[in-house]
N, C-alpha and C positions, 0 to 999 in steps of 0.2 A: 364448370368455371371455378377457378382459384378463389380460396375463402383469402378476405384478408389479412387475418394473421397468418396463412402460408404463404401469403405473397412477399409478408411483413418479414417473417423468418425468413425466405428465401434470399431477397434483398441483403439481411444485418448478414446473414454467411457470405455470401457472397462478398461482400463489402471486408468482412473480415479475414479473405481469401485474397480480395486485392491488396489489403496495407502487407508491405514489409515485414511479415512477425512468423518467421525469422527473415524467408525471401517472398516477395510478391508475385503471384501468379501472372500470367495472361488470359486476356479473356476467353481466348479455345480453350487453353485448360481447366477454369474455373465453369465452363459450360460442357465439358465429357464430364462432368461428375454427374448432374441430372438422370443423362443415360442412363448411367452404371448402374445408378440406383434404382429407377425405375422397371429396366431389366431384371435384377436381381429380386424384388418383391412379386413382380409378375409372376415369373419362375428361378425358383431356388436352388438353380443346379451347381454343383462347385466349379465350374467355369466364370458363372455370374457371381455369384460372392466372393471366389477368391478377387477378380479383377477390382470391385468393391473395395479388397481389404487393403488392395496392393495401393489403390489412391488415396487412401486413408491415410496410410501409416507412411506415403508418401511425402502427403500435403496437409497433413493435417495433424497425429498425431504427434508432434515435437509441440503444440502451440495450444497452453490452455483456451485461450479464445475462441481460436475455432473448434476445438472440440466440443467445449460449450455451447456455441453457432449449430453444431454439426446436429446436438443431439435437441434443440430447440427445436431446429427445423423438421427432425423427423418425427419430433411430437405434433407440431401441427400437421404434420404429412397423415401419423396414423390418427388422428381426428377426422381429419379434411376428409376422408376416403367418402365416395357417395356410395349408399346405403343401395342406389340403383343401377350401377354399375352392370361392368357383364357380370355373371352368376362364377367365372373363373379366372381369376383364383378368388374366391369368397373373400370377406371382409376380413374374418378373422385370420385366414390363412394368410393376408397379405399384412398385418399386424403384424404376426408370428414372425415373417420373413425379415422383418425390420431389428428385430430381436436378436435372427441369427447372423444378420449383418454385424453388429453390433459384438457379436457374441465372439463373431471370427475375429474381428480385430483386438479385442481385449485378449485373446489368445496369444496373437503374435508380438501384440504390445509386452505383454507379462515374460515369455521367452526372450526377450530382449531390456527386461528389467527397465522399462518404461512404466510410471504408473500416472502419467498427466490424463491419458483416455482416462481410465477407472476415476481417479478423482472429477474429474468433468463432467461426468456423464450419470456419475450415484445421485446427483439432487433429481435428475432426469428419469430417472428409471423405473421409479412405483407410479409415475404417471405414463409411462409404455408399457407396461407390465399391466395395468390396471386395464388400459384400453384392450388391450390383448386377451385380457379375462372376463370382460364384459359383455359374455353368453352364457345363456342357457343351456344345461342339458347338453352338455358337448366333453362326456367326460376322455377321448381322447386328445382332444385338444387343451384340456385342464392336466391332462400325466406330460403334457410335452412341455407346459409351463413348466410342471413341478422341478420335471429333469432337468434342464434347461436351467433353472435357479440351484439346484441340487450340485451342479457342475459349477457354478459360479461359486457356491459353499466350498465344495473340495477346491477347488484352483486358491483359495483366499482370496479373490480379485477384489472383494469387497468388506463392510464390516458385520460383522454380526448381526447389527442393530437394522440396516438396509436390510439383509437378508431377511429376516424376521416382516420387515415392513413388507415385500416381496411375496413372501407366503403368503400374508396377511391379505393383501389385494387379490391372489388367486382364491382363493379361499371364503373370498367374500364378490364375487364374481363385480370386480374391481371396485366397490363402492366405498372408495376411500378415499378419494381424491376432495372431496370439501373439508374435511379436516385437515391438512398439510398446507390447501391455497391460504384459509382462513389463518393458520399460524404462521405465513410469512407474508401477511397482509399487511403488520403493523409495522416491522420494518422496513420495508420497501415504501408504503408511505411516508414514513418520519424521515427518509431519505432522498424521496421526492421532494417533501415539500423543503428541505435543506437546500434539495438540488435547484429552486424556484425563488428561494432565496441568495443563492451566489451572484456576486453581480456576473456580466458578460465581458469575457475576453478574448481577444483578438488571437489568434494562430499567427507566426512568424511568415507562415506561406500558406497556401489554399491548393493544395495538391502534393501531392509527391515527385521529386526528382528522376526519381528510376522508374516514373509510370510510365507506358506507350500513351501517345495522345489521346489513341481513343478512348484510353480508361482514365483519365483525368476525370474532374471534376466537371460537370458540363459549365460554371458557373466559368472558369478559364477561357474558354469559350468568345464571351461576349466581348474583350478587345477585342475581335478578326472580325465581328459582323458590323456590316455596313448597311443601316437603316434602308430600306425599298432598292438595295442591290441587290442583284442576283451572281455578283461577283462569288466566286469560294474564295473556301479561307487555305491559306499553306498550311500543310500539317506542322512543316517543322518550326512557324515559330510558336506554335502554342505551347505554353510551358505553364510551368504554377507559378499564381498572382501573389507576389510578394507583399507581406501584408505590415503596417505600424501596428508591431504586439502591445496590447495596453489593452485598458478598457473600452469595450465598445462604443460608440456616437448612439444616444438617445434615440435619433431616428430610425439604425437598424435594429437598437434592442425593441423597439415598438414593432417592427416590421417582425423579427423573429417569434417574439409573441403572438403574435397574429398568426401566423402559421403555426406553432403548436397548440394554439385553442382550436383552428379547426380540423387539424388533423386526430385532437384528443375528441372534440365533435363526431367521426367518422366513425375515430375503431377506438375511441375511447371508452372506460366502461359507467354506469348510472352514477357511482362515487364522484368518479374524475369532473363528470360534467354538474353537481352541485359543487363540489370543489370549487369551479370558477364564478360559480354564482354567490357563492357565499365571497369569494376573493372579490366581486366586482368585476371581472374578468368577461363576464358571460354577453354573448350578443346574441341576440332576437333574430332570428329567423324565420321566413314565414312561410308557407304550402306552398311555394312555387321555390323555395332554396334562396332567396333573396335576404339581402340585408335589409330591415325596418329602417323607413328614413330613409335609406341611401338609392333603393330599386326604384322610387317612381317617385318625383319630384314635381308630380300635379297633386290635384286636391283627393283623387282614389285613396293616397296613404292617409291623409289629413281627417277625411269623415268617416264618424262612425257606420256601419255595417249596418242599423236598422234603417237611416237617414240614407242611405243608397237604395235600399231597396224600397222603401218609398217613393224614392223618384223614379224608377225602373217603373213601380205600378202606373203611377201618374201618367207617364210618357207612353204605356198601352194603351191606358182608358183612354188619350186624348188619340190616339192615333184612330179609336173603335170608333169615338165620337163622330173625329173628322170625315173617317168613310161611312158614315149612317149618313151626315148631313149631306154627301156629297154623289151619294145611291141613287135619290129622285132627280139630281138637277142633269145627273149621267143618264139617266134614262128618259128624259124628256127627251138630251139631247139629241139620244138613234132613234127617238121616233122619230124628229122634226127632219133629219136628212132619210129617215124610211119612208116617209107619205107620199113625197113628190113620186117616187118611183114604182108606188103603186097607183097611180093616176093614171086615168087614160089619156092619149092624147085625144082631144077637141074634134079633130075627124074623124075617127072610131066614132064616136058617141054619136055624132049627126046623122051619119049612116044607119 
């Protein structure tokens, strides 16, 4: 099963395949990439990479965002991989394959004086690189790193300082990754909490013009449906919801908040969720997934835990009591209807 930060990546690419930047895909299109890829890391034939590199530099390469996207996703892709999988292609070999995907399009990019992949993809690289080297005792799969980086040195696709970083991860059979997350910790917080501090504003339209219906917004949608009908909706009048651009209404900025506390709850990480405790932000939750207060509006939520199970004892002892006291008056009773019927009858006996 899908972790979900690859489901998380999967989704932002996707999403960033659908907008406009430059043209907007279709959803067939935006779902033959999966294939490709998946093919390709299984088995790394140049049939399977070149077709890889061909959608790449189709649909992706002209558009730093999804390259971005692109190389995001394949980082949770070569995490995600389970460790018990079938035995072929090995973990690392399927790492590796991800590398030469990568490898091939930076190729065709660089011969066509493209360098938006290469810029996109270098903050991305000592963390696939690193996953890639993070075996033991596997010194032919450590020379195919080395070349493989060696080839990225001759081409210049990169800078020096990456290269180096690059080495440095194979070399240390990838344990480099906590000093890099750690020094782009503090900015990416100071940016969040900026970004938590902007008020909320309104989008002009809630969709795109050039989308097909079905890849709209599902939230366009909710004009066509009609409450406990089973009517359908017409494709064609669904269009994007034209919106009064301004500042949000109080009651959706409360609502959208709500949904990023519990989505930063889910895949959030231990920082995020004091974050909102220390902001006031934070809601109680309790071993059943319930909101405190709001899941059970009898006295269960209201009394304490020892005062319940108090009365839980009470109400056995009284139940042990009632059948002790109620054992002799039960058993008087099947005698009183067993006697008659072991009685003779009156002419027996006279006889």
């Amino acid at each position: 099963m899908a972790s979900p930060e690859l489901a998380i990546a999967k989704a932002a690419l996707s999403a960033a395949l659908f907008k406009a930047d430059p043209v907007s895909l279709s959803r067939p299109d935006v779902d033959a990439l999966f294939p490709l890829l998946d093919a390709a890391i299984a088995q790394c034939s140049r049939h399977n990479v070149q077709s890889c590199k061909d959608w790449i530099m189709a649909n992706v390469a002209s558009s730093t965002a999804r390259c971005a996207n692109l190389a995001k996703y394949l980082a949770a892709l070569s995490r995600g991989f389970s460790t018990d999988s079938a035995p072929r292609p090995s973990l690392k070999r399927k790492r590796l394959h991800i590398l030469y995907i990568l490898s091939d399009a930076l190729h065709h990019a660089a011969r066509i004086n493209n360098h938006v992949c290469a810029d996109a993809w270098a903050p991305h690289l000592v963390m696939l690189v690193a996953a890639a080297a993070s075996f033991d005792k596997c010194p032919k799969h450590k020379a195919k790193l080395d070349n493989l980086i060696s080839l990225w040195s001759e081409k210049q696709y990169f800078a020096v300082d990456l290269l180096s970083q690059l080495r440095d991860a194979v070399s240390k059979n990838g344990n480099v990754a906590a000093p890099a997350s750690q020094a782009d910790t503090a900015p990416q917080t100071a940016s969040l909490k900026l970004a938590k501090d902007t008020p909320y504003m309104l989008p002009y339209s809630h969709g795109d013009t050039s989308t097909p219906w079905y890849d709209l917004p599902v939230g366009t949608w909710l004009p066509h449906l009609t409450p406990n009908s089973a009517r359908p909706m017409v494709p064609d009048r669904i269009r994007p919801i034209q919106l009064a651009a301004g500042p949000a209404d109080g009651v959706l900025v409360d609502a959208v908040k709500k949904l990023l506390r519990s989505a930063n709850r889910i895949y959030g990480s231990g920082n995020e969720v004091l974050s909102d405790v220390h902001d006031g932000d934070f809601e109680d939750i309790n071993e059943l997934g319930e909101h405190e207060g709001e899941a059970d509006t009898g006295t269960a939520q209201l009394l304490p835990g020892p005062f319940i199970l108090a009365i839980a004892v009470i109400t056995v002892m009284l139940a042990i009591t009632v059948a002790q006291a109620s054992a002799p008056v039960l058993f008087r009773l099947a005698q009183s209807h067993a006697l008659p019927a072991c009685k003779k009858p009156e002419s027996e006996r006279e006889s």
